[in-house]
N, C-alpha and C positions, 0 to 999 in steps of 0.2 A: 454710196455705201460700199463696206469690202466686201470681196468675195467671202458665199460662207467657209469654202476649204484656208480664207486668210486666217493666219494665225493673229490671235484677237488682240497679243500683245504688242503689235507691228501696225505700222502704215508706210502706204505707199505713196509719196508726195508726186505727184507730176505736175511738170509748168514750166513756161519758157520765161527765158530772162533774155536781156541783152548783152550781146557780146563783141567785146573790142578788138577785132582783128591787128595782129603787129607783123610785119613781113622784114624779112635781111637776117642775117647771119649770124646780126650780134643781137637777137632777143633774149637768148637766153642770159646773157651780160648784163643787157639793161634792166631786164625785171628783176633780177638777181639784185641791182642797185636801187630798186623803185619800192620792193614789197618786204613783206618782213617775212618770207621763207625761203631757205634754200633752193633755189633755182637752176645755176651754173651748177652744172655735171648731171641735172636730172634726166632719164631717158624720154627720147618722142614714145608719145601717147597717154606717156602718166601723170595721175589730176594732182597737182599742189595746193593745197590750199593756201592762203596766203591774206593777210591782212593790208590792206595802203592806208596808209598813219599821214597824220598831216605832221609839219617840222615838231611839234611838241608832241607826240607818240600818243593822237588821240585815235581811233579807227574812222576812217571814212569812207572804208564799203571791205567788205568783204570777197573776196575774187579766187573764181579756181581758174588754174592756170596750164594749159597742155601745151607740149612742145611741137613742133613737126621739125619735117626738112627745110620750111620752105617759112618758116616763122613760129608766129603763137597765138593761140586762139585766149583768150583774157575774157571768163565769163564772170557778169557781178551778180554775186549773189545776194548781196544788200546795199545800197549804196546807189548815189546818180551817176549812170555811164557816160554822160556828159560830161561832167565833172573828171571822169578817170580819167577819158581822151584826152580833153583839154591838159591835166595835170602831165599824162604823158609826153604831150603834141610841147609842151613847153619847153622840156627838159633833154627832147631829141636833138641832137648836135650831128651832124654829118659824120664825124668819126666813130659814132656809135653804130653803127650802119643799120638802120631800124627806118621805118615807116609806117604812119598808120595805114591801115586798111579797111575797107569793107565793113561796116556793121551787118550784124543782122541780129536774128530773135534764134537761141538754142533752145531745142526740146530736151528734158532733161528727168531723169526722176531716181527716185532714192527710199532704199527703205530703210524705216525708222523704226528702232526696236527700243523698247521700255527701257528706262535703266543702267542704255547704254547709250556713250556719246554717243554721235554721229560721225561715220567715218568715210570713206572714198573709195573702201573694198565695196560698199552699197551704192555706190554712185555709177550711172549710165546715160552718156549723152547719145541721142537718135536722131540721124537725119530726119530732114522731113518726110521724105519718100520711102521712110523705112518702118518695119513695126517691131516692138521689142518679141524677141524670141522667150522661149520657155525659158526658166519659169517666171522671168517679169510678165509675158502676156498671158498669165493665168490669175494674176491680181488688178483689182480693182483700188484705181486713184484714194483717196480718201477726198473730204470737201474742206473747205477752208474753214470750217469750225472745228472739224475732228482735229486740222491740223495747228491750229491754233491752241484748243488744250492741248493735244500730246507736248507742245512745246513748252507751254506752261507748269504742266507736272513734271517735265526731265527738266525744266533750267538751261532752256536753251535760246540764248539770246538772240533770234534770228532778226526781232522787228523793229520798226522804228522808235519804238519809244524807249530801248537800253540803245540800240546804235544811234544816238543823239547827233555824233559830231564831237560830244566832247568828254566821251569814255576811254580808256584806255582798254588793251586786251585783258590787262590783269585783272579787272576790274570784272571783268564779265565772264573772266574762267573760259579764257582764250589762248593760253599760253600755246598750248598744243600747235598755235600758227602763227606762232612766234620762233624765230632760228635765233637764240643769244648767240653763238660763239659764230658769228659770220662778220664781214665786212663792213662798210658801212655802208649805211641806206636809210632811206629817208626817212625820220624819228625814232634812227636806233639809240643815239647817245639816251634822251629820256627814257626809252624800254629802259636798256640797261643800267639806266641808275635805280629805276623802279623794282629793276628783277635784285639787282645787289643791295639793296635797304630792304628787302622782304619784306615790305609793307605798303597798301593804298590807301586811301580814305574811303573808299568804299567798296563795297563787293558784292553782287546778285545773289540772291534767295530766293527761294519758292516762299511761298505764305499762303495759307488758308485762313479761314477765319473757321472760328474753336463751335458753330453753333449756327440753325438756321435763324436767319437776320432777317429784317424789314429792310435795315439799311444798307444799300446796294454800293459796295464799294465803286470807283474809278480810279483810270492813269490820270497821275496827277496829285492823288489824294496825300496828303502826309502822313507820315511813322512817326509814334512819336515813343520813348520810354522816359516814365519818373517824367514826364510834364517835357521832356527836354525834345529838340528835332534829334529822328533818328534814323532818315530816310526817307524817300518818296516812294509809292505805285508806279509801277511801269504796263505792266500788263495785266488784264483783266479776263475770268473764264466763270462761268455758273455752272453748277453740279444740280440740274432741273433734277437727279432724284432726289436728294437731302436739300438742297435751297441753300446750300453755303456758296463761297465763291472762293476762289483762289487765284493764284498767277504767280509774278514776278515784282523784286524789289529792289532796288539797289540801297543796302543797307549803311549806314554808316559804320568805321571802323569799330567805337565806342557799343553798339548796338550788336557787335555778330554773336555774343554768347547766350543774349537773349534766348529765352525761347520763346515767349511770346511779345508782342508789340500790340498800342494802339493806333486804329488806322481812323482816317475820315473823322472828319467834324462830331461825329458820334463818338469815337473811341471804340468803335470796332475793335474787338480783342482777335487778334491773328496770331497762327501761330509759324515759328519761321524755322525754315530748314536749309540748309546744305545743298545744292541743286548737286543730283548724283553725277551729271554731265560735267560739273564743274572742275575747269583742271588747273592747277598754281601751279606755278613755275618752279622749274628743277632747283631744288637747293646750290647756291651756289659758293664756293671757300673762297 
């Protein structure tokens, strides 16, 4: 639970992920060519966040990215770290001057405020042997149900069931870790045709359900408007005071003006919103 001086609209996520070590000269080069964020000219110590897209511009993990002198530390914050290596360890040519390095497990945590995306001014990575100083060491963790609603009421697609394999950033109100005007890299021709037609087929929502129910939604379950498919359930939260439920949806395009939707075999009446986290891509001429 939080601390009680925590402020109640906040949490604080702590947990280690795996991390891809890359060493030589030219890291910054290669990731620059590998991720969908600006990389090349960023300064040693500060976090990138960044998207690795497969060739058709779907996301396949999530990854923050720090510089040094001496290479790049490549943490996945969604996504199999098998997978990144491999993808990386493929595409290494000798003139790139890059090597992998070293795995290990980083300690990592971040506070998460209502309302607002999530950003990398709230992000602090700790050695092992180390403990965070004031005032991160004056908050307590939250547990992985607090941190599973709070994600579900801001719209924030951190879990497996919207990072599928075969979402794009737009899709999920990612742009934010998307770089359009850079070079190319791998799955940017599809971003950018997605970002210059200003439109997906589908897009995340929050959704509650309008009333306390017997019938207990799940991911999985189908959206439907006027009889027709109008999405699926991605993620699932229960409100034990009122007995409604809520989470996450990937809506169809046809579906976003709704306001409400049927869900489940029942027809669960839900109602759908906007996730506030949610960021579309810069207008482009």
């Amino acid at each position: 639970m939080m601390n009680s001086n925590q402020d109640s609209a906040a949490l604080i996520w702590e947990a280690r992920f795996p991390l891809v070590r890359l060493e030589g000269s030219g890291c910054s080069n290669f990731l620059h060519g590998q991720t969908s964020s600006r990389v090349d000219g960023c300064a040693h110590g500060d976090l990138i966040q960044a998207c690795w897209l497969n060739a058709t511009g779907r996301v396949q993990a999530l990854l923050e990215i720090r510089l040094d002198a001496d290479g790049a530390d490549v943490l996945v914050l969604n996504g199999d770290s098998d997978s990144v290596a491999d993808g990386f360890d493929r595409v290494i040519f000798p003139a790139d001057q890059v090597r992998l390095g070293k795995r290990r497990q980083q300690r990592r945590m971040q506070r998460l405020e209502a309302g607002k995306a999530p950003n990398l001014n709230q992000v602090i990575w700790l050695n092992e042997t180390s403990e965070p100083k004031s005032p991160w060491a004056d908050l307590s963790p939250c547990n992985p149900t607090e941190l599973e609603d709070w994600r579900n009421k801001q719209g924030w697609p951190l879990g497996d069931q919207e990072l599928t394999g075969d979402t794009n950033p737009f899709e999920l109100g990612l742009s934010n870790w998307v770089e359009l005007n850079k070079g190319c890299y791998l799955g940017q021709e599809t971003v950018a045709k997605l970002a210059s037609r200003g439109g997906v087929k589908q897009q995340l929502r929050c959704w509650q359900s309008t009333s306390k129910t017997q019938h207990v939604l799940e991911s999985g379950d189908q959206l439907k408007l006027n009889n027709s498919r109008a999405g699926i359930i991605t993620s699932v939260s229960r409100d034990k005071a009122t007995g409604s439920s809520f989470g996450l949806a990937l809506v169809r395009r046809q579906a976003l003006d709704a306001e409400t939707l049927q869900a489940g075999n029942n027809d669960v009446v839900v109602s759908i919103a906007r996730p506030s986290t949610f960021c579309d891509p810069p207008a482009r001429g």
